[in-house]
C-alpha positions in Angstrom: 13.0 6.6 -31.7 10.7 4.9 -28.9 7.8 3.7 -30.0 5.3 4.5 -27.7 6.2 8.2 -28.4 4.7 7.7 -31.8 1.9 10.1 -32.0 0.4 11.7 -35.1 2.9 14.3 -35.7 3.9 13.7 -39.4 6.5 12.4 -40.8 9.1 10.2 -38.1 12.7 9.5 -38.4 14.7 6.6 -36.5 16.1 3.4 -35.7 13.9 0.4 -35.1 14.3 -3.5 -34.4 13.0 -5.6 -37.6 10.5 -8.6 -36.0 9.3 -9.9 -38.7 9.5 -9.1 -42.1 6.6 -10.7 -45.0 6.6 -10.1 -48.7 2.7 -10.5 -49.8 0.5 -9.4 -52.6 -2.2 -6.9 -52.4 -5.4 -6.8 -54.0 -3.7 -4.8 -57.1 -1.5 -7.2 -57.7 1.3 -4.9 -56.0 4.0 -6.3 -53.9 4.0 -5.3 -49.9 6.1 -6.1 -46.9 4.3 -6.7 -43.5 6.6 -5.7 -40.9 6.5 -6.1 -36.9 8.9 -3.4 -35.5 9.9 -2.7 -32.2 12.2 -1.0 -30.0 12.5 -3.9 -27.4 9.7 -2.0 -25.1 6.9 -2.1 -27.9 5.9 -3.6 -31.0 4.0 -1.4 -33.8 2.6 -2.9 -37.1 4.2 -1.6 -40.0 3.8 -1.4 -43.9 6.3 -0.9 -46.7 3.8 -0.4 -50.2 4.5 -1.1 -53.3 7.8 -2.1 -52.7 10.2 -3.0 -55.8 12.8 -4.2 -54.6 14.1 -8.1 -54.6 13.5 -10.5 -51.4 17.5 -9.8 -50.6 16.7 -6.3 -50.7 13.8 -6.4 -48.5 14.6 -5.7 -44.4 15.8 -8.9 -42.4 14.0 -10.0 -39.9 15.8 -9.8 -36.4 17.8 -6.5 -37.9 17.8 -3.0 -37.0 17.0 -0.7 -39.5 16.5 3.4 -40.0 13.3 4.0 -40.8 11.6 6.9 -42.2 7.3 7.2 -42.5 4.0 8.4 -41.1 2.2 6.8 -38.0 -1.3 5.7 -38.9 -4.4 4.4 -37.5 -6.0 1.2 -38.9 -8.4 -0.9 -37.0 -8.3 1.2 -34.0 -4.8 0.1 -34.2 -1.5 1.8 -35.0 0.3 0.9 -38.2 3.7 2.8 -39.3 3.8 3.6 -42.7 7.9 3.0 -43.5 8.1 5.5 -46.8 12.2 5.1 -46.9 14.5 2.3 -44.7 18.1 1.4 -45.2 19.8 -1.2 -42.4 22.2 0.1 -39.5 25.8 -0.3 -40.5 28.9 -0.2 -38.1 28.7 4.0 -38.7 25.6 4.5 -37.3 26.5 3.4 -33.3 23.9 1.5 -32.9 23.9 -0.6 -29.2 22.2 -4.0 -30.4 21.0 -4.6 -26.8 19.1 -1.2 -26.5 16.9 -2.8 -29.6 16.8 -7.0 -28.8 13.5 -7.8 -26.6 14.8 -9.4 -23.5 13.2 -11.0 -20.5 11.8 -9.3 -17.5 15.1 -10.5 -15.9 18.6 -11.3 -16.5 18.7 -15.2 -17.4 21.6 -15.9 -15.6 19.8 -15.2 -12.5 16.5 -17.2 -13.3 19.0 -20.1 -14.1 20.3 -19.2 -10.6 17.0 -19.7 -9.0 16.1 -22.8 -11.1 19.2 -24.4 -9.6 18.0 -23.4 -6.3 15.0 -25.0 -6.6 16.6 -28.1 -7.6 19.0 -28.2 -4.9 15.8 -28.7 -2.8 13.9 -31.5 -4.0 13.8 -33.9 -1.1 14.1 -36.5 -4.3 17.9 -37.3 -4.5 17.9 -39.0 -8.3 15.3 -36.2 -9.2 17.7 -33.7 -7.7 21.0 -35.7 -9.4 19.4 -36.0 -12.6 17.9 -32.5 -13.1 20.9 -30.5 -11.9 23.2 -32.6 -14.5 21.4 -32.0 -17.3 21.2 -28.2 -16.3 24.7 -28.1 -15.9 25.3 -29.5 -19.0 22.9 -27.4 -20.8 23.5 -24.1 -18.9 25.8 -22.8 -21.6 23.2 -23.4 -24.4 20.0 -21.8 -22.6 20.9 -19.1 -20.4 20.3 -16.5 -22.8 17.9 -18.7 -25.2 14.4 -17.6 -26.5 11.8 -19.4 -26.2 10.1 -19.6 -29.6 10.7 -18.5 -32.9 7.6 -16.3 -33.4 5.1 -16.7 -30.7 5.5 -16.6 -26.5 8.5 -15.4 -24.7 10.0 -14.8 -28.2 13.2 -13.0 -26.8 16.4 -13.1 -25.1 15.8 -15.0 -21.9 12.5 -15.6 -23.4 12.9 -19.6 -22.4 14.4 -18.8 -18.5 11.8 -16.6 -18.1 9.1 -19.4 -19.1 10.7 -22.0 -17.1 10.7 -20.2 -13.7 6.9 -19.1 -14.2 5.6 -22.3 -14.4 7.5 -23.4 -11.7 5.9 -20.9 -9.5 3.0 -22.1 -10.6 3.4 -25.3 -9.6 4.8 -25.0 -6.6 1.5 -23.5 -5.9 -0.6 -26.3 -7.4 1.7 -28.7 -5.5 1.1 -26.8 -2.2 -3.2 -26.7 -3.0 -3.2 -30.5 -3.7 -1.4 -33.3 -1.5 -1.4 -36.0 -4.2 0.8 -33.9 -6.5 4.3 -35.1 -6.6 6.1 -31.8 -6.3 9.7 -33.0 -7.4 8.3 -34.3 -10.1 6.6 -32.0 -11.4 8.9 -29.2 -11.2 11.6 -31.7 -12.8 9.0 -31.8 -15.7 8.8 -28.2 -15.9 12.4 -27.1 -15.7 13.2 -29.8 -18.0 10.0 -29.8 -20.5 11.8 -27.7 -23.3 15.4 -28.1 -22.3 16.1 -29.4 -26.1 15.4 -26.2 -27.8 18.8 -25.4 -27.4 19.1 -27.7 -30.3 15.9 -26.7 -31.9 16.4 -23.3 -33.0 18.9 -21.5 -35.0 20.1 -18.5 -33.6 21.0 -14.4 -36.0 23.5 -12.3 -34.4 21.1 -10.5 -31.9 20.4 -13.9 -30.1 17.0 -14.2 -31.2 15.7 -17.2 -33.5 15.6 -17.1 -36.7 15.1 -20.2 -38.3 14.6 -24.3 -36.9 17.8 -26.4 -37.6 17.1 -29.6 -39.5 16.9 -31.8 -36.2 14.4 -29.6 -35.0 12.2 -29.9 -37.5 12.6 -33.5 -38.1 12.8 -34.5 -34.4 11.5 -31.5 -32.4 12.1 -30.3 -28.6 9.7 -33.0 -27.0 11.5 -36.1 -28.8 14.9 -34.8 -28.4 14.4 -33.6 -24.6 13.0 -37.6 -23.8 16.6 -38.6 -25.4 18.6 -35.7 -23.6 16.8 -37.2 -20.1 17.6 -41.1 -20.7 21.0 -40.5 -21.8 21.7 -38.4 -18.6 19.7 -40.5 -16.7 21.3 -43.6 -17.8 24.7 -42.7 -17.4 23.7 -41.6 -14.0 21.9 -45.2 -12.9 18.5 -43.7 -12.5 15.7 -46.0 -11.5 14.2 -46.3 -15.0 10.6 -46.5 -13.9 11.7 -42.6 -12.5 13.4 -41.8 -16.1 10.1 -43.0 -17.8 7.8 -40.8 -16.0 9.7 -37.4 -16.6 10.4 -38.6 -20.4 6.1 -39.1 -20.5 6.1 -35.3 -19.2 8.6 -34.0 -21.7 7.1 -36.3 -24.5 3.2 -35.2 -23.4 3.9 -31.7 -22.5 1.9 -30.2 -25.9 -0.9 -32.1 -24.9 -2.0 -32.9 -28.5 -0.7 -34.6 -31.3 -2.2 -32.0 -33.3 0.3 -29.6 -31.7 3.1 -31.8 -31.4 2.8 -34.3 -28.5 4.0 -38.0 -29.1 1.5 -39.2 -26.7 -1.4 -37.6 -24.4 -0.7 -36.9 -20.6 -1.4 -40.1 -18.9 -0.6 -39.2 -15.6 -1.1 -36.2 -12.7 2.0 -34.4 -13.5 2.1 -34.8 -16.9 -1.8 -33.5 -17.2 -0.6 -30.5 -14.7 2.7 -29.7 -17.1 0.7 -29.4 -20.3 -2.0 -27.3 -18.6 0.3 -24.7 -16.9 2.8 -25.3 -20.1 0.0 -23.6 -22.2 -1.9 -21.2 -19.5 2.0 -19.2 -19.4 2.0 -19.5 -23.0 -1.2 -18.3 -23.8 -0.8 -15.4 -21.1 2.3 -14.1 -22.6 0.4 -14.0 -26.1 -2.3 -12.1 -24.8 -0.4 -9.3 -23.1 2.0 -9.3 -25.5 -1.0 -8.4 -28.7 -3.0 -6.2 -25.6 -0.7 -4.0 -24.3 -0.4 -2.3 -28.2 -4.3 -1.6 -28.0 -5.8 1.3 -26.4 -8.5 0.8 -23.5 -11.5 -0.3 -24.9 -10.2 -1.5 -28.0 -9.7 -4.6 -29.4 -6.2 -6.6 -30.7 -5.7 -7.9 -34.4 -6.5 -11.4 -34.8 -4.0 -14.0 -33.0 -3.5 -17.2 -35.4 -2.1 -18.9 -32.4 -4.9 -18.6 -30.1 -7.4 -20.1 -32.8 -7.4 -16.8 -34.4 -9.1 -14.7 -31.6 -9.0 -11.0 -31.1 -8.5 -10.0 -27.2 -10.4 -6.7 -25.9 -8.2 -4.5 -23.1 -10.6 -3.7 -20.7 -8.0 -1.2 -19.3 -8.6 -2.2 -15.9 -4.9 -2.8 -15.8 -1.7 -2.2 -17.6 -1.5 -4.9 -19.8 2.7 -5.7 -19.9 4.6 -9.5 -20.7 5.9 -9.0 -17.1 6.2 -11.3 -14.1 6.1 -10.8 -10.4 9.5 -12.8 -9.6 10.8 -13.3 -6.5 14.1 -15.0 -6.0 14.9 -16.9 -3.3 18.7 -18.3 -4.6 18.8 -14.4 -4.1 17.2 -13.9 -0.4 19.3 -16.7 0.7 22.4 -15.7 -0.1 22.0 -12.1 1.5 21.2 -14.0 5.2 
């Protein structure tokens, strides 16, 4: 079952891919689950009511599942009513990677381009330092997501993430002379290099829980320790080492949302900035490209609990206009 085919035509049959999966209370006093479904194209809103059953017996999130319900509209927005479910077993044939959102493009080959773009800084220890920790690391992120719950949320998700903002500022670098180029894009290809150690992953490859050291010390912390071990066993000039662990440590700008310290220089201020701006366009494409024209999203907790209007002047789709130069050159 694709779910953009979903119209009002009844009852629907099929196999979908379990987001997210909430047990809550309604007004009645009546247990419901909240459910995000997709079918790694689209993601639908969906409701199980009055549900009886036990938290173990509830759908897991990151699952597949046969579902069986009626499409409706609420809010302008379209919610699946999910009347019977039972979870895909080894009978059923299901292909997990026909259901698992993925990145716009295989992450082996944004990896690919990311070690291009290293292999270019005119900075040697910049170059040394970034394309050892990538190597070491390249294993672990490849195929990584990017978040738990909220932007570039799926396989690749954190490749995918990378590369944008380093188009991005290799644009910004290009518009302003001052900007130390090699230093930012070290910050960016580096900035969340310690999620590999932050997330635990299910069986589809997407995240379903932190591990302990994520919580307790987080991707920013971690990634600062990841670059001074590297760097030290290396010999790179601390006074580098310090600035790129300030970018890593300062890239969430606030303490609020998980920065040790404030951007205190260029870069660092440039990082956070473009670090959020990819973010927060993913999030909006991502909750847009559900509504119809003229109609406006459910409320986003993550962007201060805003609802975004799609002004249907354009598909709205979490894509990105890569192009790979790794790629190009290795064709001539």
């Amino acid at each position: 079952m694709k779910l953009k085919e979903i119209d009002n035509r009844g009852t629907l049959q099929g196999f979908v891919f379990v987001r997210t999966c909430d047990r809550k209370t309604a007004k009645n006093g009546s247990v419901y689950l909240d459910l995000m479904i997709n079918d790694s194209e689209q993601n639908v809103a969906a409701k199980i009511w009055d549900f009886k059953g036990t938290p173990e017996e509830q759908p897991a999130a990151n699952s597949v599942i046969l579902v069986r319900g009626v499409l409706n509209m609420y809010n302008n927005q379209p919610q699946f009513r999910i009347d019977r479910f039972r979870a895909a077993n080894d009978s059923d044939g299901i292909d997990i990677s026909k259901f698992v959102p993925s990145a716009s493009f295989p992450g082996q080959k944004m990896y690919d381009e990311l070690a291009w773009i290293v292999d270019h800084f005119q900075d040697e220890q910049l170059k040394k330092l970034t394309s050892a920790v990538l190597e070491e690391y390249k294993a672990r992120i490849v195929e990584l997501p990017a978040a738990f719950r909220l932007h570039h949320a799926v396989r690749g998700g954190l490749m995918m993430h990378t590369l944008s903002i380093c188009r991005m500022a290799q644009r910004v670098a290009e518009l302003y002379p001052s900007v130390d180029g090699d230093l930012l894009l070290a910050g960016a290809i580096l900035h969340d290099i310690a999620k590999s150690d932050e997330f635990n992953l299910s069986p589809t490859g997407l995240v379903d829980s932190y591990t302990v050291r994520g919580i307790l010390v987080g991707h920013l912390v971690k990634g600062a320790m990841i670059v001074e071990e590297i760097g030290k066993r290396l010999e790179i000039d601390e006074d580098l080492l310090t600035l790129l662990e300030h970018m890593l440590i300062s890239h969430h700008g606030e303490p609020e949302f998980g920065a040790a310290v404030r951007p205190s220089f260029l870069e660092a201020e440039i990082l956070s900035a473009l670090d959020t701006l990819d973010a927060n366009i993913y999030e909006i494409e991502n909750v847009v490209k559900g509504v119809q024209p003229g109609g406006f999203s459910v409320k986003v907790w993550a962007l201060n609990d805003r609802r975004f209007y799609n002004h249907g002047r354009k598909e709205p789709v979490t894509d990105v206009n890569f192009t790979f130069a790794s790629e190009e050159e290795a064709n001539n």
